[in-house]
C-alpha positions in Angstrom: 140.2 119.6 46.7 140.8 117.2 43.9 141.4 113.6 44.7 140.7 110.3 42.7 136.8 110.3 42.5 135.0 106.8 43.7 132.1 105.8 41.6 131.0 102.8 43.7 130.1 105.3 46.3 125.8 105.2 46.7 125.0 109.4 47.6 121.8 108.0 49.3 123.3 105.4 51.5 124.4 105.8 55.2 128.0 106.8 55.7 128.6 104.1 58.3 126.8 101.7 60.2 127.4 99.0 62.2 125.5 95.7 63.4 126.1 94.1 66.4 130.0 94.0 66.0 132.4 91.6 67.9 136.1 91.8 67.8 138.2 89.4 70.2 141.9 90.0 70.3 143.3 87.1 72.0 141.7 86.4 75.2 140.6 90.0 75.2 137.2 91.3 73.6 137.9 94.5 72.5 134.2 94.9 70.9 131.1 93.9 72.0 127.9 93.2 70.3 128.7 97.0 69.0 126.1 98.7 67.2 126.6 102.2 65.5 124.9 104.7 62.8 127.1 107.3 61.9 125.3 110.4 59.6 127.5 113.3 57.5 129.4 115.8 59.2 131.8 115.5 62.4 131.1 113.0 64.9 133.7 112.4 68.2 134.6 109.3 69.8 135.3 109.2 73.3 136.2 106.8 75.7 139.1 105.6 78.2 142.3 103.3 77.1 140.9 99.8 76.4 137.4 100.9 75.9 137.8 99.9 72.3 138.1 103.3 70.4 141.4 102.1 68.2 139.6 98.7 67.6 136.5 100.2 66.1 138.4 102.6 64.0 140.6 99.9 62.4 137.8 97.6 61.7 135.7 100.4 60.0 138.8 101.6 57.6 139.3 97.8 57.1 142.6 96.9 59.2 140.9 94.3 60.7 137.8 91.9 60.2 135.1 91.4 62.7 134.5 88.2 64.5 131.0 88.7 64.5 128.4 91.2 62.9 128.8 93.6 60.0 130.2 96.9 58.7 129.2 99.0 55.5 130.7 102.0 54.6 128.1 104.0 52.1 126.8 99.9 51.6 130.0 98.7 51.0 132.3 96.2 52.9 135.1 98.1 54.0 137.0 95.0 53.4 137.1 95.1 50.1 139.0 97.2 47.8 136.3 99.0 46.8 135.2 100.0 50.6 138.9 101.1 51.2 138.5 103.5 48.9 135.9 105.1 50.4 137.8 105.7 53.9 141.0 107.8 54.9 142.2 107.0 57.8 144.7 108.5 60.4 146.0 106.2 63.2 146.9 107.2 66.3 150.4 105.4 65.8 153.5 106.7 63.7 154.5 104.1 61.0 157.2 106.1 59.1 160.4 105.5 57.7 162.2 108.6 59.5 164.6 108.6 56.3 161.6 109.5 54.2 161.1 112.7 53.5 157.3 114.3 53.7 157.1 114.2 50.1 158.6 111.7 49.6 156.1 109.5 52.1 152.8 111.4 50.4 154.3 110.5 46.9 155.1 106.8 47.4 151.7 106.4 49.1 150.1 107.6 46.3 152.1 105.4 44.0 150.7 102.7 46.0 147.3 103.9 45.7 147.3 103.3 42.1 147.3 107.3 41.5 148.9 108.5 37.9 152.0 109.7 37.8 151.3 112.1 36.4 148.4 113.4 38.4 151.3 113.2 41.6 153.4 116.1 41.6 150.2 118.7 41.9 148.0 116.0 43.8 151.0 116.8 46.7 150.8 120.5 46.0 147.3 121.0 46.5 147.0 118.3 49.8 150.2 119.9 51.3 149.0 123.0 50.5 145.6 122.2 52.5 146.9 120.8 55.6 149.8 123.4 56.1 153.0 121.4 55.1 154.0 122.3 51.4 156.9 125.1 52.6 158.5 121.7 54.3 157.7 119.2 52.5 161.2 118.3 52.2 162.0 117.9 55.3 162.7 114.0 56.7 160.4 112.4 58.6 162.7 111.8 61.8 163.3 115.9 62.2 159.8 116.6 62.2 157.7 117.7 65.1 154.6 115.7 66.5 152.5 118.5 65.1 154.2 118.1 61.5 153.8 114.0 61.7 150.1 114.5 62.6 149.9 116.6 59.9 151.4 114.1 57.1 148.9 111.4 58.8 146.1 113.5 57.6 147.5 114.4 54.3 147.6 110.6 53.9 143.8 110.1 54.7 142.6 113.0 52.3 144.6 111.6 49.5 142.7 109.9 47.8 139.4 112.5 48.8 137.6 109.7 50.7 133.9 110.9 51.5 134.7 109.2 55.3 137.5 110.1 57.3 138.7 108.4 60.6 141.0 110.2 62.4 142.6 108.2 65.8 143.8 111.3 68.1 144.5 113.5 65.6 145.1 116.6 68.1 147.9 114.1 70.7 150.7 116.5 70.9 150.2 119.0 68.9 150.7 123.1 70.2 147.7 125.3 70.6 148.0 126.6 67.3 148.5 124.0 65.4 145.7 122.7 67.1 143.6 125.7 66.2 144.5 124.9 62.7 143.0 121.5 62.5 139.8 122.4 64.0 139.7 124.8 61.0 140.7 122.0 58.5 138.4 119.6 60.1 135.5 122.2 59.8 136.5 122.6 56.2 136.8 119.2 55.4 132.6 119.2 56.8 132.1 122.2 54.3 133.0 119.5 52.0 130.3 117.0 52.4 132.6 114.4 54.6 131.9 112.1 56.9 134.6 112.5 60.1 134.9 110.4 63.0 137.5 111.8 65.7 138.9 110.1 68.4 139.8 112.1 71.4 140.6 112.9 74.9 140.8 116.4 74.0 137.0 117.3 75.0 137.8 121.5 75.0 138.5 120.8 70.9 136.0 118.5 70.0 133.2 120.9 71.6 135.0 123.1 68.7 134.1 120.8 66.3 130.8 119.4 66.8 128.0 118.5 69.2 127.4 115.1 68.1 129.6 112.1 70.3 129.7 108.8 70.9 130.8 107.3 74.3 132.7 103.8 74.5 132.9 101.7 77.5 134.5 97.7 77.8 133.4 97.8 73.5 130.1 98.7 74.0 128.5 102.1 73.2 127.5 103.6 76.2 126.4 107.0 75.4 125.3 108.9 71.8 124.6 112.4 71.7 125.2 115.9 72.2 128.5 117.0 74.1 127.4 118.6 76.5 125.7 115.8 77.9 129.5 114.0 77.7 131.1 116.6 79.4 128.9 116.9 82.3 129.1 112.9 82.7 132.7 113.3 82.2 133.9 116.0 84.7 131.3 114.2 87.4 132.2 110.7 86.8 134.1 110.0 90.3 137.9 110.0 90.7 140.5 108.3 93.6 142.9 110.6 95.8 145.5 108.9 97.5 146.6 110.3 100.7 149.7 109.4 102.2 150.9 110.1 105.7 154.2 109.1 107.2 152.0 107.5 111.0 150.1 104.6 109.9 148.4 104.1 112.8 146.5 107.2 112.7 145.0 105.9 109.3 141.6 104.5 110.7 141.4 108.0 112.9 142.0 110.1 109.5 139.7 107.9 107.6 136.7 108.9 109.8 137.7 112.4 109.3 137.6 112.0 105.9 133.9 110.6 105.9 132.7 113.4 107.5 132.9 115.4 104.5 129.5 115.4 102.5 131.9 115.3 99.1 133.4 112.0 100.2 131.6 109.4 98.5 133.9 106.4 100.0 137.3 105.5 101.4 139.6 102.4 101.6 143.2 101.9 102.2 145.5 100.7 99.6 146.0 97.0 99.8 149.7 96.6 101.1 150.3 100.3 102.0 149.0 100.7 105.6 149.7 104.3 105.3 148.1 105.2 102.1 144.2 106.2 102.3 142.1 106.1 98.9 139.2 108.5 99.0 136.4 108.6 96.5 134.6 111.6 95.4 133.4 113.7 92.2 134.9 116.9 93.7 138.7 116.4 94.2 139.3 120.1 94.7 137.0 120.4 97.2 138.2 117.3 98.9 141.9 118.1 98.2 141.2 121.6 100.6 139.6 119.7 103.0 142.5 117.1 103.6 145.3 119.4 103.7 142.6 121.1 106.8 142.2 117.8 108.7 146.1 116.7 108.5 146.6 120.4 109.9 144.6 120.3 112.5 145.7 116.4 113.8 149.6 117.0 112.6 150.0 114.3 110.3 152.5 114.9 108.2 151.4 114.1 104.2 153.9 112.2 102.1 151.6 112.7 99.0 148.3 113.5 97.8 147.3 113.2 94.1 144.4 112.2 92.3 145.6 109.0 91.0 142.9 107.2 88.3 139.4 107.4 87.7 137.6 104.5 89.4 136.8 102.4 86.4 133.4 100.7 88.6 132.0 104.2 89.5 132.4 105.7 86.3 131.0 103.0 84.4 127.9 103.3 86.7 127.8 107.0 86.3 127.6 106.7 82.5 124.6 104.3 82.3 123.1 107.1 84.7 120.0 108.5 82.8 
């Protein structure tokens, strides 16, 4: 694909890194002490809401300047107009004006990027072309589906061929096939010789992609290597079911019920709900047959069972784990 080519760009020097990184948002750090390498090709980023994913994207594409420690993209600040250069970026968030068409976002966003006018008209061609939206590029922004809008996002990151691309939950509400479709781009966009950094809870189409991911925890780095190693930690890591039945005084009898399940890792009743039991384990379907068995045999009659969160302690512990 062509794109505006960026001299200042050193071939030999490391895509990203990052030294001990700090970035307080209020009252609220949402890095800390952060350190990260990051080498060509497609490397995920997972990790729960607040855990500082969105935070460390932005800083790297040079949205926002750390508090403490430093960032070089291929040895450059991405501060600076020169390191913005360098990075496309694709946020998770939709800042459109719905009136705009497709086209008509890619072209003022080029116009803004200091492109030629000339160069525009097949600049948009070729990038529409690549990321599947050049038979609607007229169509406004406000009528387009989530798919389409993630779509635009990315044609907006490639535009100016960046050798580093950050993409914030690229694959959020987008069909199976369209979903299909950006693995394939993303692959493509590796054939290239880029640098990608996806954020994702979508762990079935980032094992698509690569084998390389980092793990984010509080705004610390927690984890850093293959996938599978993530996907075991993540379909272990320990989750709360709350049981609900309508007699609250045979709670405590149903608790020790509960416990005599080997699965059962813990349980506690909700604070202010007499009625509702919290039960702790890293097998909730095993634990969700064996529930529905014990309320059977004792009649209690169940209001609701659900798994409910992860439990943010247990987890954390199970991630430091090895």
């Amino acid at each position: 694909m062509m794109g505006v080519s960026v001299d200042s760009a050193k071939s030999d020097a490391v895509p990203l890194w990052c030294r001990k990184v700090s970035k307080w948002h209020g009252n609220f750090l949402g890095l800390n002490d952060l350190s990260l390498e990051l080498r060509p090709g497609i490397t995920a980023l997972l990790g729960s809401n607040g855990s500082g994913k969105s935070t460390l994207m932005n800083l790297i594409s040079g949205q926002l300047f750390p508090d403490s420690g430093s960032i070089h993209v291929f040895g450059i600040d991405p501060w600076t107009w020169q390191g913005k250069q360098l990075v496309g970026y694709s946020p998770d968030l939709d800042y459109f004006y719905p009136s705009w068409s497709i086209k008509d976002f890619l072209a003022r966003m080029a116009c803004l990027a200091g492109i030629e006018s000339k160069r525009v008209p097949s600049l948009l061609n070729e990038i529409l072309s690549v990321v599947g939206l050049l038979s609607v590029q007229t169509t406004l922004l406000r009528r387009c589906s989530l798919g389409m809008r993630q779509r635009a996002k990315i044609a907006h990151a490639i535009l100016m061929d960046p050798p580093l691309l950050i993409l914030d939950e690229p694959f959020r509400g987008i069909d199976p096939v369209g979903r299909r479709d950006l693995v394939q781009l993303l692959l493509q966009f590796q054939t290239l010789g880029k640098t990608i950094l996806v954020s994702s809870h979508e762990l079935e189409e980032i094992e698509k992609l690569t084998d390389q991911v980092v793990m984010l925890r509080s705004g610390r780095v927690v984890s850093a290597g293959p996938v599978s190693r993530a996907r075991d930690r993540l379909l272990n890591k320990p989750v709360e079911i709350a049981l609900e039945i309508q007699a609250n005084e045979k709670i405590r009898l149903l608790a020790q019920s509960v416990l005599s399940n080997s699965e059962v890792l813990g349980v506690r009743l909700l604070e202010g709900e007499k009625h509702v039991l919290m039960v702790l384990t890293r097998k909730p379907e095993l634990v969700f047959s064996h529930l529905v068995m014990i309320s059977i045999e004792n009649n209690f009659l169940i209001r609701r069972l659900e798994v409910v969160d992860e439990a943010p302690a247990e987890v954390m512990e199970s991630l430091f784990e090895g």
